[in-house]
Backbone bond lengths (Angstrom), bond angles and torsions (degrees), N, CA, C in turn:
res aa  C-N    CA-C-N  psi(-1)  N-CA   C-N-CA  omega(-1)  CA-C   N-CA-C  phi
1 X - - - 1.449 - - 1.525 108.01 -
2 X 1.319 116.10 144.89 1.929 102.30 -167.20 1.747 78.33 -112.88
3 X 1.935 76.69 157.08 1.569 93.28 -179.47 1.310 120.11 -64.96
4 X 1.599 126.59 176.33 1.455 117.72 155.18 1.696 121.03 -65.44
5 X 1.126 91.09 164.03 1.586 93.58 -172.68 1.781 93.82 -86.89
6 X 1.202 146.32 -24.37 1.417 145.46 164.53 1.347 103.80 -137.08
7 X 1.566 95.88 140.54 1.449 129.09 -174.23 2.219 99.33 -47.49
8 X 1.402 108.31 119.36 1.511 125.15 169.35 1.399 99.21 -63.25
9 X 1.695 111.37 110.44 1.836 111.14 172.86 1.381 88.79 -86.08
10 X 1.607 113.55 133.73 1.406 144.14 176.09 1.297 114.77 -112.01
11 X 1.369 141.34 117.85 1.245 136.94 154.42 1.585 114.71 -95.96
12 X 0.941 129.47 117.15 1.520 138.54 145.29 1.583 127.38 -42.39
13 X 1.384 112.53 78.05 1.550 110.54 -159.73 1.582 114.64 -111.04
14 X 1.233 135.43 29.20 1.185 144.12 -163.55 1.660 127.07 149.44
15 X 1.112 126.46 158.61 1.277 150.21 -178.33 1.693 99.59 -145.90
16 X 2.065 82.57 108.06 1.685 95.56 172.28 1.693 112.52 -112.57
17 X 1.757 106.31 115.80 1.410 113.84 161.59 1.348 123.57 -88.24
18 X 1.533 114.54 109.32 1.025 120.27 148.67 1.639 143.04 -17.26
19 X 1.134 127.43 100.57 1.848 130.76 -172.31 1.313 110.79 -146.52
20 X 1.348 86.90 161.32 2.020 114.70 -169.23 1.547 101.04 -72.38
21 X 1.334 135.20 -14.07 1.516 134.33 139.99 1.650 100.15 -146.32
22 X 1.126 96.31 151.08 1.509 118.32 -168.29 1.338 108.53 -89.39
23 X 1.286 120.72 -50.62 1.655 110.38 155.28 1.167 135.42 -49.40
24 X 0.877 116.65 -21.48 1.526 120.80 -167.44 1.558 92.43 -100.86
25 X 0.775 153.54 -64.55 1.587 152.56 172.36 1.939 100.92 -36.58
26 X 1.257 125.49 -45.16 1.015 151.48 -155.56 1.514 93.54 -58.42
27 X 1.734 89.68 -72.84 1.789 113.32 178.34 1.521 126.13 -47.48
28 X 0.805 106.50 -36.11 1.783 131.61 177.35 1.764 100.22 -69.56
29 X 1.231 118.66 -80.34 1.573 113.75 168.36 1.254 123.42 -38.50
30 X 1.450 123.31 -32.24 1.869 131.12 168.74 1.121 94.10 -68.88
31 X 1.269 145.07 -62.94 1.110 131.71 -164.00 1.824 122.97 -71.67
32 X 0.874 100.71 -25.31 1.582 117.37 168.07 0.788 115.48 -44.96
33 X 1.651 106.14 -82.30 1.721 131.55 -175.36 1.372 137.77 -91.19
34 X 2.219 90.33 -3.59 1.506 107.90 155.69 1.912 99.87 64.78
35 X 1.553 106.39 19.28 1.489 112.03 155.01 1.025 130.09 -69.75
36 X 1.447 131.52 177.19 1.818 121.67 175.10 1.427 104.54 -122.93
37 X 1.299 99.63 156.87 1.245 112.47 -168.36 1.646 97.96 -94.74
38 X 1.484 101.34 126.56 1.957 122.91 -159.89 1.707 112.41 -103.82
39 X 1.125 96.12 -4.26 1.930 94.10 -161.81 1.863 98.71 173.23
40 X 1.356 115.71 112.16 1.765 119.48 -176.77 1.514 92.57 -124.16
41 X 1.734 110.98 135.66 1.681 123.41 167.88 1.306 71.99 -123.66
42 X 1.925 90.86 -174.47 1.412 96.97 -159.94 1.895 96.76 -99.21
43 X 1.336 112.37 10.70 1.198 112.08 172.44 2.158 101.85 -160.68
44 X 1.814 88.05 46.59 1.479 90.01 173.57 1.824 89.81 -143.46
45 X 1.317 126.51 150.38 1.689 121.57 160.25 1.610 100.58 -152.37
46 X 1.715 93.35 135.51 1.457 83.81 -159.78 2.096 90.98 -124.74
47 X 0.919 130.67 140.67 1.600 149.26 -145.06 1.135 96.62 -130.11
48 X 1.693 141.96 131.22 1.082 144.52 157.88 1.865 111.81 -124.73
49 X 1.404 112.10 163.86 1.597 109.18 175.59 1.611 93.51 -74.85
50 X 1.715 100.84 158.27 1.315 102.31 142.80 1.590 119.68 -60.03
51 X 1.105 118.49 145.69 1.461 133.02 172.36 1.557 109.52 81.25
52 X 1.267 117.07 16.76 1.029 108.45 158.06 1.866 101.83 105.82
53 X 1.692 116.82 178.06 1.584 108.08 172.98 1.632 109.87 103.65
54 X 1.298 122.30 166.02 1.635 126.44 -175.08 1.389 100.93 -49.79
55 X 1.215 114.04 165.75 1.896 124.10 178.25 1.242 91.73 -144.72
56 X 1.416 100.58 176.32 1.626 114.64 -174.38 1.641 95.97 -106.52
57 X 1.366 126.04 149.74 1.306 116.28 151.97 1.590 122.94 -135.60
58 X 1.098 124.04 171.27 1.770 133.78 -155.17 1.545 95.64 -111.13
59 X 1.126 115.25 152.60 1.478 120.92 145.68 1.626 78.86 -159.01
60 X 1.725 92.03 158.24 1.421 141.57 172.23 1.354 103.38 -84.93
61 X 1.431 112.43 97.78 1.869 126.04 158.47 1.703 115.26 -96.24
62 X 1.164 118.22 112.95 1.760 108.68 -177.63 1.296 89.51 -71.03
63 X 1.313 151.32 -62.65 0.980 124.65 -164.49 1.620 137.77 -85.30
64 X 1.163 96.24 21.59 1.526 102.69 -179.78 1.696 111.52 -44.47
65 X 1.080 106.66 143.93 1.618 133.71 156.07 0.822 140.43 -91.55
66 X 1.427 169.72 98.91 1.220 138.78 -77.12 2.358 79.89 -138.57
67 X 1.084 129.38 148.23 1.567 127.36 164.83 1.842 109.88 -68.19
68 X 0.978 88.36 161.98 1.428 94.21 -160.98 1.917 89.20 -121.58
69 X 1.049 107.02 123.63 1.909 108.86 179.63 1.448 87.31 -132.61
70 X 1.629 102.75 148.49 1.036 101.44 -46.49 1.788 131.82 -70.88
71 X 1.534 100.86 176.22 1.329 99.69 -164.84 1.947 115.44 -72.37
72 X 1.296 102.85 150.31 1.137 119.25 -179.56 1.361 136.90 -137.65
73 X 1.143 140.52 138.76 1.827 127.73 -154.59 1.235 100.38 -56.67
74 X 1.443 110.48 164.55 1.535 124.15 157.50 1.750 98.63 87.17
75 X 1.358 118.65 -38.66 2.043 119.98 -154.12 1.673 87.22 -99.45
76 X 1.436 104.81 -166.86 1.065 119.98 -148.10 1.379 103.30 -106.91
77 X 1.249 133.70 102.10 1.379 135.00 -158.93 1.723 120.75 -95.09
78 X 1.049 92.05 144.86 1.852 92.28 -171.62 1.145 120.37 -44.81
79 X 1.121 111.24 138.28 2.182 110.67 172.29 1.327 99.82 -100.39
80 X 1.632 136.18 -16.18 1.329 124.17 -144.74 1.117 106.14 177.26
81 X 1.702 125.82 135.79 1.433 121.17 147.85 1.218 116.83 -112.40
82 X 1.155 134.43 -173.69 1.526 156.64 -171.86 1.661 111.12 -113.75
83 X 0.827 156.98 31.96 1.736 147.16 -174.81 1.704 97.99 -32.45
84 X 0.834 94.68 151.39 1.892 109.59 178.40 2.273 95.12 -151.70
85 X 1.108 102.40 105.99 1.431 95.46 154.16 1.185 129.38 -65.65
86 X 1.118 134.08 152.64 1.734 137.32 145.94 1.388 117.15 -155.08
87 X 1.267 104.83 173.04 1.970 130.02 -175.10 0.961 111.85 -59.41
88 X 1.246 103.76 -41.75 1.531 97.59 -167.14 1.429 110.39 -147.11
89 X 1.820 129.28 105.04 1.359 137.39 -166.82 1.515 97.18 -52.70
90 X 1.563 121.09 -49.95 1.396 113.47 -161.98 1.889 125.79 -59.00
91 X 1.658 94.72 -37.31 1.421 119.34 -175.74 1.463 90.05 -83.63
92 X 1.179 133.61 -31.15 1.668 117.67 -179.52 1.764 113.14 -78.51
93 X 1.082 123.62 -29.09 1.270 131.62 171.42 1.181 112.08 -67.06
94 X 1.477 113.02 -70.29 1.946 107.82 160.26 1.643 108.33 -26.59
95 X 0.882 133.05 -84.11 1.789 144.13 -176.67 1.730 104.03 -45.62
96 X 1.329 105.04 -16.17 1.800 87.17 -170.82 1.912 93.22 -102.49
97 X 1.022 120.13 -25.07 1.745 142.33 -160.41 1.554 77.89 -80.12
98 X 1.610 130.52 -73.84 1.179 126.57 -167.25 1.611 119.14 -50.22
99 X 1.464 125.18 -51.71 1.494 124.89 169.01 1.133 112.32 -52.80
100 X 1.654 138.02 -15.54 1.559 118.19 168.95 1.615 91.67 137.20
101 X 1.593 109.69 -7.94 1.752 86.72 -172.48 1.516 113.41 -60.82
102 X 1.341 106.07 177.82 1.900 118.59 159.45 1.445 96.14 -115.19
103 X 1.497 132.28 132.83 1.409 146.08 129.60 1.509 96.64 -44.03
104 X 2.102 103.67 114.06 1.179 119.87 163.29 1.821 112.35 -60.85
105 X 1.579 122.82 131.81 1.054 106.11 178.82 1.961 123.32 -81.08
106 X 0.984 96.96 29.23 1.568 112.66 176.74 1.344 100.37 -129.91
107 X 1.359 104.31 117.15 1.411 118.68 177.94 1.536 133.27 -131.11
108 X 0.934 126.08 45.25 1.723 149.84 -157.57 1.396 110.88 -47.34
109 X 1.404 119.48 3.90 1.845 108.64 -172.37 1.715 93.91 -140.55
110 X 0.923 127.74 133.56 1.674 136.33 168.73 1.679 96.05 -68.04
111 X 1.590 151.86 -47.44 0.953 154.78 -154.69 1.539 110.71 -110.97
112 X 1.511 120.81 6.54 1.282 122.89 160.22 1.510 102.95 -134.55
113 X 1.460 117.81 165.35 1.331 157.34 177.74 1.142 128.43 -123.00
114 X 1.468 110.04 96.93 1.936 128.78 -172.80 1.292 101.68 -69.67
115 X 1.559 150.27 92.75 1.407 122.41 140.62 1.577 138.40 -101.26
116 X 0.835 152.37 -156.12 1.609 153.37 -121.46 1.779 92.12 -176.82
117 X 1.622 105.00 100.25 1.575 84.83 168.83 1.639 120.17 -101.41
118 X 0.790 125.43 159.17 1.763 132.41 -168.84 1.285 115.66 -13.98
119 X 1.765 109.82 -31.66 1.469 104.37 172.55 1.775 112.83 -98.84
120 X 1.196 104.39 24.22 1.395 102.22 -172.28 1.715 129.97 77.02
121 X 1.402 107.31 12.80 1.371 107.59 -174.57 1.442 98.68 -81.05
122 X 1.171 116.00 -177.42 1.624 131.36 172.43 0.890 111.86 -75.73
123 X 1.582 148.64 -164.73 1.114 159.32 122.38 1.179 131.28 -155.49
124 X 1.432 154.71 120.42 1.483 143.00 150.89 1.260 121.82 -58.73
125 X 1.567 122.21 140.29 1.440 126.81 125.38 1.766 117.29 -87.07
126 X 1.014 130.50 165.22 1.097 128.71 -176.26 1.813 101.74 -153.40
127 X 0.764 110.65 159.46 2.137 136.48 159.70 1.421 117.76 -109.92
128 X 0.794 124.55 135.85 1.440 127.21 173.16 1.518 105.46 -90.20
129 X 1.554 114.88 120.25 1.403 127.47 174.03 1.543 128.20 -88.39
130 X 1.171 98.75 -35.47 1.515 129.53 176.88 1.527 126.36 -36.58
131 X 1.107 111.08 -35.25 2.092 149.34 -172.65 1.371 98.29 -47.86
């Protein structure tokens, strides 16, 4: 295949999870991460940071399957997580427990936090140890 003749400018503008309604997955992440909602179809919702940078976005799959953490033969295995840093693991768990998450009961790191959001995706909180 021959190259382009000038370099393709690419921006990286989102990460879209798939859910059994797209709003509702949508709403739950605004409220989380206290993002705004940038662009609504009636089965698209699209979330950006303040100040600009990648966003998360929704679409509506009827048949979604929900990932299975951890993973196990035969079920439906992860494509993807989310990491989210913060200050403080304890105050981020309070705030992630309140929007609707589940604390995954497999939890392998003392300085991160596995949860399960409404549609069953993965997610991290994390601390930075490193400092």
């Amino acid at each position: 295949m021959p190259e382009p003749t000038a370099p393709l400018r690419t921006t990286f503008t989102a990460v879209v999870l798939d859910a059994p309604d797209a709003t509702a997955l949508a709403d739950f992440y605004r409220r989380l991460l206290g993002w705004e909602v940038t662009a609504r179809e009636p089965d698209w919702v699209k979330l950006n940071p303040p100040g600009g940078g990648t966003g998360l976005s929704f679409q509506t799959e009827p048949l979604y399957t929900p990932p299975t953490w951890p993973s196990a033969p035969a079920a439906q295995q992860m494509m993807l997580h989310l990491d989210f840093e913060v200050t403080d693991l304890s105050a981020g768990t309070a705030t992630a427990l309140a929007c609707g998450a589940t604390l995954a009961a497999y939890q392998p790191e003392d300085d991160t936090r596995i949860f399960l959001d409404p549609a069953g995706h993965p997610f991290c909180l994390w601390v930075r140890t490193d400092v």
